[in-house]
Steps between C-alpha positions, in 0.01 A plus 500: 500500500188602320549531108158698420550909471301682811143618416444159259153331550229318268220644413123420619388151353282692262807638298741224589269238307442759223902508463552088527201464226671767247855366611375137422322636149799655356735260609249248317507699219862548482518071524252450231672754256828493583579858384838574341736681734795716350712821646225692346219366683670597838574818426174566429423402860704761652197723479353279706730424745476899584165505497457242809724728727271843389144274606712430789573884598166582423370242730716664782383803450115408497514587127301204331125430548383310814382251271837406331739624786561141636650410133765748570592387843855353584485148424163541257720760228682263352277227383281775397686647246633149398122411407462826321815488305459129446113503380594854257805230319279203533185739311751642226685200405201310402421763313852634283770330674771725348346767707532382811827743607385835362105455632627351808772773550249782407245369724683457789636905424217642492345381807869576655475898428081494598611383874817671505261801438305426736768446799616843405209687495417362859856577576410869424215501662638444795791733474726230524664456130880484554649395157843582545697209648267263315616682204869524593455076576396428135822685414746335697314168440582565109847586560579184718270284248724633221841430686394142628382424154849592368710309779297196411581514115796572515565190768241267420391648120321143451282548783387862399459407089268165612285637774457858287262735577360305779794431733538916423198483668532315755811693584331840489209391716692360770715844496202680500395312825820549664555853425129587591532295849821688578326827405201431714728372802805728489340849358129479565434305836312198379547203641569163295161216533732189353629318786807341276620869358446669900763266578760596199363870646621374828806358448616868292381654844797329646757662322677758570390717200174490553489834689655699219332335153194280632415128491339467219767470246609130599117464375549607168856344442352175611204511246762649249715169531182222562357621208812472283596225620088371424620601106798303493326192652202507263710522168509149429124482621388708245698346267412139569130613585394836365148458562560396923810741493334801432212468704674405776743816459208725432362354838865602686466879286168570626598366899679829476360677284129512700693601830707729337196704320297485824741663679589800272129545433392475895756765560375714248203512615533536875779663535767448772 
């Protein structure tokens, strides 16, 4: 079974060498100066774990320059915003260390909203804009967030006080990219690229129901329950090793959260 979502390639050498130098840099810087790595220092990524997903959009669209459009292609997205999130820490904690979260965090806003801006005016443009379900799958994406949240304190309330903020996160991204897929599949008419969820989508298509409420909410109660069940298994990671623990779950928040954005954003802007 292939594992890869349809539509991902590499880019030309050009840009594909340009990526493994600045991937290989950062990571080298990262070795050398062995940054410290708290709750706050992921959350300030979450700016940036958005931002991928809206280069993304605008590269379907034909929205970036010719000259940087292969750095917002499929498989090319990802390590591009890792470089420029991880070279924009790497610059401000040589300089004032205690600064890292807020610069980082503001940083990675600001250049959220300018291509957010950007996807919407060309979603105008083309008389296309459709903001409604997007907006109606932020809501129910709180309102499940919120619930899961308080199942999992109130059965595992160790879990949820280690992992914090971050396994919040991690739990609202991965409801965000359930709820958006079942949006996109069951309301809109998009079809779903990730060979691994097509076949959760799938097996909902055999049941009975799904002629009267869909397929795509087996989607989101699966990424509901994976990603609290992610929380519970990385309490005693975090505990043991915050530093490894938090990265790694800010790493499992933004596998959902990118997809998630994406989604809401593409639809937005293209309609359905």
């Amino acid at each position: 079974m292939v594992l890869l979502p349809a539509g991902f390639s590499l880019p030309p050498l050009p840009y594909a060498l340009a990526l493994l130098a600045g991937g290989a840099a950062v990571a080298v810087g990262f070795a050398r100066r062995r940054p410290p790595v708290t709750a706050r220092h992921i959350l300030s990524l979450t700016p940036w774990m958005a931002l991928g997903s809206t280069l993304h959009v605008l590269y379907g669209i034909d929205g970036l320059p010719a000259i940087v459009a292969p750095f917002g292609g499929t498989a090319a997205v990802y390590l591009t915003t890792a470089i420029l999130a991880g070279a924009g820490w790497l610059a401000v904690d040589a300089v004032r260390p205690t600064r890292v979260p807020p610069v980082l965090a503001g940083g990675g806003l600001a250049a959220l909203v300018a291509t957010v801006a950007v996807a919407l005016r060309a979603g105008l443009a083309r008389g296309t804009l459709a903001p409604a379900w997007p907006a109606a799958g932020v809501l129910l994406t709180v309102v499940l967030t919120a619930a899961g949240w308080l199942v999992l304190r109130r059965l595992r309330p160790a879990a949820t006080a280690t992992t914090g903020a971050v396994g919040l996160l991690a739990l609202f991204g991965h409801t965000l990219d359930g709820v958006s897929t079942a949006i996109g599949v069951d309301v809109l008419g998009f079809g779903e690229r990730t060979p691994l969820s097509q076949v959760i989508l799938e097996a909902a298509a055999a049941l009975p129901t799904a002629e009267t409420i869909g397929v795509g909410w087996l989607f989101v109660l699966v990424k509901i329950g994976v990603a609290s069940g992610v929380v519970v298994l990385f309490r005693e990671y975090v505990d043991a090793e915050p530093t490894e623990g938090y990265a790694l779950l800010g790493f499992v928040a933004a596998v959902g959260l990118g997809p998630g954005v994406h989604n809401l954003l593409l639809f937005t802007v293209v309609g359905g």
